[in-house]
C-alpha positions in Angstrom: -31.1 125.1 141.2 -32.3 126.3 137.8 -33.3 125.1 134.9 -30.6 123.9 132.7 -31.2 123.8 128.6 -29.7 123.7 125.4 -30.9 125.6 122.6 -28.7 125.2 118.9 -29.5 127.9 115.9 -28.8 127.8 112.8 -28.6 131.0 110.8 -28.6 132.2 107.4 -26.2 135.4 105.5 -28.6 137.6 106.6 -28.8 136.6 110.2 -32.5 135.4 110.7 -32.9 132.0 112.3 -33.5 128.9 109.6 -33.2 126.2 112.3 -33.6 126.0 116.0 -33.1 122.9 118.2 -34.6 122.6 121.8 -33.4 119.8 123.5 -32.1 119.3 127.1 -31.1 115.9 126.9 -30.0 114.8 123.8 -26.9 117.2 123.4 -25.0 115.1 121.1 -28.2 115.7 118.8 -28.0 119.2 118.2 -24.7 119.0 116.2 -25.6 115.8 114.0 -29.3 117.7 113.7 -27.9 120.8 112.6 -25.3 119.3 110.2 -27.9 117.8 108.8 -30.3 120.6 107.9 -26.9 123.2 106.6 -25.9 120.0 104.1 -30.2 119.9 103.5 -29.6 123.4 102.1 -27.0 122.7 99.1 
């Protein structure tokens, strides 16, 4: 069996990657994590 992971990206207007999130198991992380850094950027 392979190897299963979980990767979350965040990224800005222009399409370039502001935030990236490797994590394989802590999935309910990547949301609160990236919710976190997009209300960071206000």
């Amino acid at each position: 069996m392979g190897s299963l992971n979980r990767e979350t990206y965040v990224l800005d207007y222009t399409g370039k990657i502001v935030f990236h999130l490797d994590s394989y198991l802590e999935g309910a992380k990547h949301a609160e994590e990236a919710l976190k850094y997009i209300k960071s950027q206000d």
